[in-house]
Backbone as numpy.savetxt, mean C-alpha at the origin, in Angstrom:
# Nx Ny Nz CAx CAy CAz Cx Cy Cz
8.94 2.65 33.99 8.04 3.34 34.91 7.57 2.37 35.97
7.46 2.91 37.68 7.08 1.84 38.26 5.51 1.20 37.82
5.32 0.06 38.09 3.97 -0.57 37.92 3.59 -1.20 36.54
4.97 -0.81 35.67 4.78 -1.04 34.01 5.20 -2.59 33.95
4.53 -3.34 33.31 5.78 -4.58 33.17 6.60 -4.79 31.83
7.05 -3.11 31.44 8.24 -3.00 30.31 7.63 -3.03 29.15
6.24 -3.21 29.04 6.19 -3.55 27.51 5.44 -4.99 27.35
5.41 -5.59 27.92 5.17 -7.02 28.03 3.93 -7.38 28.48
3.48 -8.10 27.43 2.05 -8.58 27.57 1.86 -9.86 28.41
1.17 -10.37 29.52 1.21 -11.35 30.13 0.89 -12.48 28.94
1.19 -13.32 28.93 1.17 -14.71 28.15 0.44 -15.69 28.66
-0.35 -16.24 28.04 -1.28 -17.34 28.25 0.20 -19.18 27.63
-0.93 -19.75 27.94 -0.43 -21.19 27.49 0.52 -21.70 26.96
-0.06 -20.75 25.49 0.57 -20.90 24.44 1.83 -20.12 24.04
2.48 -19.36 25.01 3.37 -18.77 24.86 3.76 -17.26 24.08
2.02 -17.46 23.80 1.90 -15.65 22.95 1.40 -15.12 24.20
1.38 -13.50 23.44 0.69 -12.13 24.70 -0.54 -12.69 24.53
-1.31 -11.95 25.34 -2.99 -12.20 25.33 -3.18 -11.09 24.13
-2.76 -10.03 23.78 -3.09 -9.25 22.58 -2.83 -10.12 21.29
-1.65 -10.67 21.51 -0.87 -11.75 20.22 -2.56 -13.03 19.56
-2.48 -13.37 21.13 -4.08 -14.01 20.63 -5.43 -13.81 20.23
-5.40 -12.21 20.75 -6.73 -11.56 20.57 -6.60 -11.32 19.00
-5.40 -10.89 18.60 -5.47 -10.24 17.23 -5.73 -11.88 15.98
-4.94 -12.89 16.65 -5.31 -13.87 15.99 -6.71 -14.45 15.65
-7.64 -14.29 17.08 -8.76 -14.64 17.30 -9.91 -13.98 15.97
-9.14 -12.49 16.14 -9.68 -11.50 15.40 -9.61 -11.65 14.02
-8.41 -11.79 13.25 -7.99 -11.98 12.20 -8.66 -13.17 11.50
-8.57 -14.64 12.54 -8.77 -15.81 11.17 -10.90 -15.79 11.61
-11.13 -14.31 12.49 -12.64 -14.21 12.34 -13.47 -13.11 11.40
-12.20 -12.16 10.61 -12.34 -11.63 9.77 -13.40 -11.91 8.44
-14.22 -11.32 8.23 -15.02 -11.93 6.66 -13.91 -11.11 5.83
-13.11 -10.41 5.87 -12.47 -10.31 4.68 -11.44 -11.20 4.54
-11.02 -11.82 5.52 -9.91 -12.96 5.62 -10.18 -14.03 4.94
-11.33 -14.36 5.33 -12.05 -15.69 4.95 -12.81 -15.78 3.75
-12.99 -14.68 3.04 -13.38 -14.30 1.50 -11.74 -14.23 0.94
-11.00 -14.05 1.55 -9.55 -13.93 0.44 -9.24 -15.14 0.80
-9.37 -15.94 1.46 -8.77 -17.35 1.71 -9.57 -18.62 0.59
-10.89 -17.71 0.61 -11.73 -18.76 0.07 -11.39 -18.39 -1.71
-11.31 -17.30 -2.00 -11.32 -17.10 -3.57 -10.15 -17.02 -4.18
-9.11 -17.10 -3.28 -7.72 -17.12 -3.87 -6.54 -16.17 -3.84
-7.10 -14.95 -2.78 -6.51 -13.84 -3.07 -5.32 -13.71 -1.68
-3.98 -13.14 -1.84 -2.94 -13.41 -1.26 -3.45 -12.72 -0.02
-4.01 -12.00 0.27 -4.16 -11.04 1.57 -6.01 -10.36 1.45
-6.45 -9.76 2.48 -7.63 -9.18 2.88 -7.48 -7.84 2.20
-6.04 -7.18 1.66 -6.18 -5.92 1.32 -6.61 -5.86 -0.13
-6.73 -7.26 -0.98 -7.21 -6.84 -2.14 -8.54 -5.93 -2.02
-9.67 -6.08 -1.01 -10.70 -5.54 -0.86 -10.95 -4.32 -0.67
-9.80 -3.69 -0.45 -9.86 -2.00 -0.20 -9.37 -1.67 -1.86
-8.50 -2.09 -2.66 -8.43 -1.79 -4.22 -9.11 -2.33 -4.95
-10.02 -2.76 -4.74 -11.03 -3.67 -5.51 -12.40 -2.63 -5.48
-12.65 -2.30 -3.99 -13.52 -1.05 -3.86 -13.51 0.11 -4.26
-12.12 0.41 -4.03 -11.96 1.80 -4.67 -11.87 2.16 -6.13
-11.30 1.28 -6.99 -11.32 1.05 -8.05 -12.75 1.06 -9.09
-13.53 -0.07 -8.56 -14.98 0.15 -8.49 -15.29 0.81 -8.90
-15.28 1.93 -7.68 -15.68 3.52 -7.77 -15.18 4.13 -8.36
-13.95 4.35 -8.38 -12.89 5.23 -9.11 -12.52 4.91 -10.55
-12.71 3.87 -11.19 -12.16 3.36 -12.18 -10.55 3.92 -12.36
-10.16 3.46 -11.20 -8.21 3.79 -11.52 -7.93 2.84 -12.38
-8.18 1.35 -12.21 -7.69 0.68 -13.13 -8.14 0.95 -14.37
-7.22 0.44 -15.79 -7.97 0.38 -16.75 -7.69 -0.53 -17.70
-7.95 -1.16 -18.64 -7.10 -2.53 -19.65 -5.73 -1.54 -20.25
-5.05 -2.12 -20.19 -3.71 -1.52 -21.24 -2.62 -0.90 -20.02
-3.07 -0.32 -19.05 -2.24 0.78 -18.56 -1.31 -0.35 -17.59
-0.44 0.58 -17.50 0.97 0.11 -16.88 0.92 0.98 -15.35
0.97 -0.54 -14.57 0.63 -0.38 -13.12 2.26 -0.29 -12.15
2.90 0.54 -11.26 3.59 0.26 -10.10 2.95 0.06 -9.35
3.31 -1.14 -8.55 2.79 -1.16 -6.95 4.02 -1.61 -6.15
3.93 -0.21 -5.25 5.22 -0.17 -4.00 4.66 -0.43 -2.76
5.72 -1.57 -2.00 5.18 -2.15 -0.89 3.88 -3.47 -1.11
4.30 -4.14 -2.76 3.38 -4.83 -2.70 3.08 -6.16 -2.35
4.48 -6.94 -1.48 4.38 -8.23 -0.65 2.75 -8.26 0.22
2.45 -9.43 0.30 2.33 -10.38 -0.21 1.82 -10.63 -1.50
1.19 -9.53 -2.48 0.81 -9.38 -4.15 -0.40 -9.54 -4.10
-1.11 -9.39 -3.26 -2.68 -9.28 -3.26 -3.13 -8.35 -4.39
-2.20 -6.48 -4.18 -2.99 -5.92 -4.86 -2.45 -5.90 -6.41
-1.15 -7.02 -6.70 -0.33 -6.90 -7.84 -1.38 -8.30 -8.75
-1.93 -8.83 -7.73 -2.73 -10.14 -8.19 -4.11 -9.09 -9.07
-4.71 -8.60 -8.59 -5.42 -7.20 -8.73 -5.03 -6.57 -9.59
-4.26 -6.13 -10.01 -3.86 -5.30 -10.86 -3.34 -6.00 -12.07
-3.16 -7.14 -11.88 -2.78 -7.72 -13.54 -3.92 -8.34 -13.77
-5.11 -8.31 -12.89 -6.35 -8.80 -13.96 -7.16 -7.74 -14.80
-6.92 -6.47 -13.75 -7.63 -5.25 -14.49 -6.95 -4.86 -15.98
-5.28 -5.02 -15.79 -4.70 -4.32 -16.72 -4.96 -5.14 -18.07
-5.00 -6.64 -17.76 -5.60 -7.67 -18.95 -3.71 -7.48 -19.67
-3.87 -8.50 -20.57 -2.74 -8.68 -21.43 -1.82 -7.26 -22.46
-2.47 -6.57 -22.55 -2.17 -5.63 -23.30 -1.25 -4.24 -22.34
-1.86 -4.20 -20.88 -0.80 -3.73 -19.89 0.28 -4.43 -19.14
0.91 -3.95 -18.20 1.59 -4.31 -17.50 1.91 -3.88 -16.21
2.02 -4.50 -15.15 1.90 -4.43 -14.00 3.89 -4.72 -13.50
4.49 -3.90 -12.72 5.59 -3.81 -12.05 5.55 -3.28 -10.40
6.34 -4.48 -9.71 6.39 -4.81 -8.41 7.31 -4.37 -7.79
7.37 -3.72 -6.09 8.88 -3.68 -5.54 8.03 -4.05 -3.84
8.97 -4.37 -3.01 9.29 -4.63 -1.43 10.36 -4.26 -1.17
10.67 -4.01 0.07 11.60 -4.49 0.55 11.86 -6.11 1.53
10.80 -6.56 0.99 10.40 -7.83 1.66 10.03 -8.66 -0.04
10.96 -9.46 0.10 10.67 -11.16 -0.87 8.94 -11.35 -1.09
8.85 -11.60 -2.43 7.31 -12.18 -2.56 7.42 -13.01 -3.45
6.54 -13.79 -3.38 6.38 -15.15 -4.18 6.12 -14.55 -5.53
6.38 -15.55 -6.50 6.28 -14.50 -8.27 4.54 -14.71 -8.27
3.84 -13.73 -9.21 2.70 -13.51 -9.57 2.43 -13.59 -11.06
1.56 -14.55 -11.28 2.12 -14.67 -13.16 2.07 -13.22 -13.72
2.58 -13.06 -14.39 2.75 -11.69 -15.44 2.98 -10.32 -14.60
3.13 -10.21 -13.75 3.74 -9.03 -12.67 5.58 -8.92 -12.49
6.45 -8.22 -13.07 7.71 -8.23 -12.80 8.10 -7.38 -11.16
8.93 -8.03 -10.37 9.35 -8.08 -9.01 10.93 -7.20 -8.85
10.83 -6.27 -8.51 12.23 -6.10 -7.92 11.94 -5.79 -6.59
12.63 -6.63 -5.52 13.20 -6.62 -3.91 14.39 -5.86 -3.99
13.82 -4.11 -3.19 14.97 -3.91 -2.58 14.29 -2.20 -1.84
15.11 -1.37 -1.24 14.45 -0.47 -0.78 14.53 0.45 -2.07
13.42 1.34 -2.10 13.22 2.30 -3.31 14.18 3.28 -2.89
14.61 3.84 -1.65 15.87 5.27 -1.44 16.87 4.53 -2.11
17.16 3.30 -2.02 18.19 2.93 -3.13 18.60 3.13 -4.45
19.71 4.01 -4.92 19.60 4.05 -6.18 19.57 2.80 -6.85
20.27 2.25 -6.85 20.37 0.74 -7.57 18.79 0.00 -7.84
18.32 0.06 -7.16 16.97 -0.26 -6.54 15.71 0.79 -7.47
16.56 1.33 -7.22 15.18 2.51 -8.33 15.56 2.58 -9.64
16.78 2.24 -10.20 17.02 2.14 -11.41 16.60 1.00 -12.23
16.92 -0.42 -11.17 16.12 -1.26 -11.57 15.16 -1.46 -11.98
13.85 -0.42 -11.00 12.62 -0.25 -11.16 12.65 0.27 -12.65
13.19 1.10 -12.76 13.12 2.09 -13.81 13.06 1.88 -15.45
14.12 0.77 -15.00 14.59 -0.04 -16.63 13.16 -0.96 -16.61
12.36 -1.00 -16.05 11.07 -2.03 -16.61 10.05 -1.55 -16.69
10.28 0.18 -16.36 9.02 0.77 -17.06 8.78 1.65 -17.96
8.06 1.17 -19.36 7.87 1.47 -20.61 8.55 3.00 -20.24
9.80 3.75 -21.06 9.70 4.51 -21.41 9.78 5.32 -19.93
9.88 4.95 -18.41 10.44 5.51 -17.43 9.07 6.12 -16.53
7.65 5.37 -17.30 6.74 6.11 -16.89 5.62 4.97 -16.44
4.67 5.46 -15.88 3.49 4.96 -15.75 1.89 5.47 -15.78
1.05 4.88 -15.20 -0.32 5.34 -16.01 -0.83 5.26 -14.10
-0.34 4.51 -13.38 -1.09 4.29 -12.22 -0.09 3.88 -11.21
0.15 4.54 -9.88 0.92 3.81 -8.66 0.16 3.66 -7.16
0.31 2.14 -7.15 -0.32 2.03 -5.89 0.62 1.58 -4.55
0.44 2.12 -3.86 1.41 2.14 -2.41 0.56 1.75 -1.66
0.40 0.58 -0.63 0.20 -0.10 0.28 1.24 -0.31 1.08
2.54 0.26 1.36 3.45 0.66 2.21 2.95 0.76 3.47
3.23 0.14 4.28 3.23 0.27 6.07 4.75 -0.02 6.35
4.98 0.52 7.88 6.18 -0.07 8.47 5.84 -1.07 9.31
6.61 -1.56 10.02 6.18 -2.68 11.28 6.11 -2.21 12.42
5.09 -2.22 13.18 4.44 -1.25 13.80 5.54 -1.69 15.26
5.26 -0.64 16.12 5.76 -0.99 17.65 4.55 -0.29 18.12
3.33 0.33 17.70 2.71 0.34 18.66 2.99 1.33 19.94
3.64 2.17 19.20 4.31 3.82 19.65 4.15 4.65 18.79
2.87 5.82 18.83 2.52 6.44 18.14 3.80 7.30 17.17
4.22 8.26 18.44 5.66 8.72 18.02 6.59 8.50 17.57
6.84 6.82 16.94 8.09 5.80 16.18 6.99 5.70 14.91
5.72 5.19 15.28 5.10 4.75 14.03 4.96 5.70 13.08
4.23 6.64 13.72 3.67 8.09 13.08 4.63 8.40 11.80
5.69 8.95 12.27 7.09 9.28 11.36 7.11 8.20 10.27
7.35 6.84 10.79 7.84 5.70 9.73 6.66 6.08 8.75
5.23 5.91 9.03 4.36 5.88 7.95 4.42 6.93 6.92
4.56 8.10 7.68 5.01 9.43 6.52 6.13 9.44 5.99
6.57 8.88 6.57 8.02 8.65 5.79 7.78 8.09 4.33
6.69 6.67 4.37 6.76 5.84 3.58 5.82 6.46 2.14
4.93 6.76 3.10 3.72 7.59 2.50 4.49 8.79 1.19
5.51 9.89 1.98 5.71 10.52 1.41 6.96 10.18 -0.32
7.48 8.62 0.04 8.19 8.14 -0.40 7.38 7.89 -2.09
6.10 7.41 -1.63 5.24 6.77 -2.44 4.91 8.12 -3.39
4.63 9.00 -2.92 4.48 10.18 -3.20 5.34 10.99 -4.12
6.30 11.11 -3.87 8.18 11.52 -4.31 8.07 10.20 -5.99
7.77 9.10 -5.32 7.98 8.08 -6.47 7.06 8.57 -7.75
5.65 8.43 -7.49 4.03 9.04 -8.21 4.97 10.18 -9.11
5.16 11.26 -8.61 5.32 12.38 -9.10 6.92 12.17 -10.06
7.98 11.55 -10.20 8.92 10.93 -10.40 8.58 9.68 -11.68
7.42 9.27 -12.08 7.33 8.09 -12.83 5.74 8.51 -13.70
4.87 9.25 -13.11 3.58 9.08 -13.36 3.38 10.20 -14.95
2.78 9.42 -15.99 2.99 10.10 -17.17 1.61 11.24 -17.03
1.35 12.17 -17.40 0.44 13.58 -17.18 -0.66 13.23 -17.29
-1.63 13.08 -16.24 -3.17 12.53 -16.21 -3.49 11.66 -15.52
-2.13 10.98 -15.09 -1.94 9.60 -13.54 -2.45 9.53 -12.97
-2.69 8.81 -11.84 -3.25 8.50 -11.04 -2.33 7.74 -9.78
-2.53 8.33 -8.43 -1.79 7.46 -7.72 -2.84 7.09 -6.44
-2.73 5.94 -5.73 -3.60 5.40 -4.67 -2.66 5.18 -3.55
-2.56 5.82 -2.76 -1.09 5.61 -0.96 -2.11 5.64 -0.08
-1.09 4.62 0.22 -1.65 4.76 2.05 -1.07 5.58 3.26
-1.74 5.71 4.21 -1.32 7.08 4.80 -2.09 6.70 6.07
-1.20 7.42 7.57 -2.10 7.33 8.82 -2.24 8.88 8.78
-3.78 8.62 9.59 -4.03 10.19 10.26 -3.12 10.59 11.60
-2.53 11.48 11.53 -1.67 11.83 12.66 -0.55 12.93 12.22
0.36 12.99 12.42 1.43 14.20 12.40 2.21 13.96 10.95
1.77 15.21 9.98 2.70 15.32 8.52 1.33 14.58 7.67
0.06 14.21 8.00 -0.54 14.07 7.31 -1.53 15.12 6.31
-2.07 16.28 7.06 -2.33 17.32 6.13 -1.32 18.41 5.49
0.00 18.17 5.68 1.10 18.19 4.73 1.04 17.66 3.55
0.67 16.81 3.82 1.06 15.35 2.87 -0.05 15.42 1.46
-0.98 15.64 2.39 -2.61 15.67 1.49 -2.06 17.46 0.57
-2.22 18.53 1.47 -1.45 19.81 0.56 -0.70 19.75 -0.52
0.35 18.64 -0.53 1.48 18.58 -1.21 0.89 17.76 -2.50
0.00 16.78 -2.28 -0.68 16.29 -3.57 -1.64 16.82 -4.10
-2.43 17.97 -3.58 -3.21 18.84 -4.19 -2.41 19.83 -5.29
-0.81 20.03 -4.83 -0.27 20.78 -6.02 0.12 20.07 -7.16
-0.23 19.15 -7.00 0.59 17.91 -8.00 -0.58 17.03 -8.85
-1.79 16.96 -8.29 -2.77 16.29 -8.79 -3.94 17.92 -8.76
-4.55 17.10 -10.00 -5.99 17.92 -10.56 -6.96 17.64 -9.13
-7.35 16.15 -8.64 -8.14 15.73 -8.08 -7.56 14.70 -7.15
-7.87 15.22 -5.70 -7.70 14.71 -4.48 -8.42 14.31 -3.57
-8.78 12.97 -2.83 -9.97 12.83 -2.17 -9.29 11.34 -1.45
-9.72 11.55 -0.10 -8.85 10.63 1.34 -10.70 9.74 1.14
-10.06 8.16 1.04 -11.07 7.15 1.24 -10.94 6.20 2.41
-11.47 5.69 2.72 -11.79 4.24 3.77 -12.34 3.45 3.43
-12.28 2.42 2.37 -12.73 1.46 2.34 -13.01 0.75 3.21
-14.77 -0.22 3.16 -15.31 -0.88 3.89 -14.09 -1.77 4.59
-13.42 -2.39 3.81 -12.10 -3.57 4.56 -10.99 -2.75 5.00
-11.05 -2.00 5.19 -10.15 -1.42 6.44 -11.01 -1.69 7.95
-10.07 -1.52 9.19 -10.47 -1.83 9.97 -10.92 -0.61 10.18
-12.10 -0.27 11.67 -12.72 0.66 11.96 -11.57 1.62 12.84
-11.07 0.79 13.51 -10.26 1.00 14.43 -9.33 1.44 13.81
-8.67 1.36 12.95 -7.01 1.99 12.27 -7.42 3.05 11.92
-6.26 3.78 12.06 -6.30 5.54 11.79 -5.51 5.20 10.25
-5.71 4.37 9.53 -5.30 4.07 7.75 -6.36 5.00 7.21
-6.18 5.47 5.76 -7.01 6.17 5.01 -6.09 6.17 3.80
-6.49 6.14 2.23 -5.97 6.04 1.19 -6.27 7.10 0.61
-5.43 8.08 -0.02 -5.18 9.27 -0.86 -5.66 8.73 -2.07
-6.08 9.11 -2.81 -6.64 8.64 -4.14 -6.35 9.78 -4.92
-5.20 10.25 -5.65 -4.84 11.69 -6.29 -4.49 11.33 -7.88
-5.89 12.33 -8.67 -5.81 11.86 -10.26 -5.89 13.39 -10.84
-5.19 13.04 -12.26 -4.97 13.86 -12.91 -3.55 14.55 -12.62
-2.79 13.64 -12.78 -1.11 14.19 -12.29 -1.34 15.56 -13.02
-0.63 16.17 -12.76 -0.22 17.61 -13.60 1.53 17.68 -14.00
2.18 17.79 -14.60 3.59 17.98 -14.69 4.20 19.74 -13.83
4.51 19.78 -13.46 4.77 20.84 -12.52 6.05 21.71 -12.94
């Protein structure tokens, strides 16, 4: 378009956009950054499952946790302290993560069969008690590219929950507000007893993020 410069953020000094720096500026000025940096925790998002949980008591000692999309293992770090020794906690990305003591890892995409079978063979009996999805795509910052990818992922997480979750489950996804999202929310009201969209304090104000919190699987 005339007057556009393509996409391209003017660059300072340092060879980033001026947004590239703002978000940096922003980020290492974060108190949730700097509380996960200081206490040990892989990322700022432990603080949105830490809250909700809280409240919700999703976690519980014993139960057997999935978490999809869980690079960097913030919330898999999280979830094997709640579950304590007697549960077990199982991991997937499609992105490499460093090991987490007592959390088992498979890297690869979940539409993969190979990839989901894997998953499959490491959970007790093909089932679980709890799935948490922290799934995003990598944004471009085009509503109309992003929008889709997130429901995509969202609904993936969703498809998985209903696919693994033993009768009384519980699943926690992440989800943007925008197009296929009150689909999305409908579709887990037939599937769960109890449905309710949260925002935890450590989300940003600004992101259109919100977490589905859907308990009491039902078998359908």
């Amino acid at each position: 378009m005339p007057g556009r410069s393509k996409g391209k953020s003017p660059k300072g000094k340092s060879g980033r956009s001026r947004s590239s720096d703002r978000w940096l500026r922003e980020h290492f000025a974060d108190p949730f950054v700097r509380r996960a940096h200081a206490t040990g925790w892989r990322s700022r998002a432990v603080f949105k499952l830490e809250e909700i949980d809280r409240r919700e008591r999703l976690l519980r000692a014993g139960a057997v946790c999935l978490d999809l999309g869980a690079a960097p293992g913030a919330w898999s770090q999280y979830a094997r302290g709640r579950v304590g020794a007697r549960g077990r906690v199982v991991a997937s990305d499609i992105l490499p993560m460093t090991e987490v003591s007592g959390v088992e890892f498979v890297q690869g995409d979940l539409r993969e069969a190979e990839v989901f079978e894997r998953l499959l063979a490491l959970l007790p009996g093909g089932q679980v008690d709890v799935v948490l999805s922290d799934m995003a795509p990598s944004l471009s910052g085009v509503d109309v590219i992003d929008q889709p990818r997130a429901m995509q992922l969202a609904e993936l997480a969703l498809d998985m929950a209903a696919r693994v979750l033993k009768p009384g489950g519980s699943a926690l996804i992440k989800l943007f507000q925008g197009s296929g999202f009150e689909q999305l929310v409908r579709t887990a009201r037939g599937e769960f007893g109890r449905v309710k969209l949260v925002k935890p304090a450590a989300s940003r104000s600004r992101s259109p993020e919100m977490y589905l919190l859907a308990m009491q699987f039902r078998l359908v």
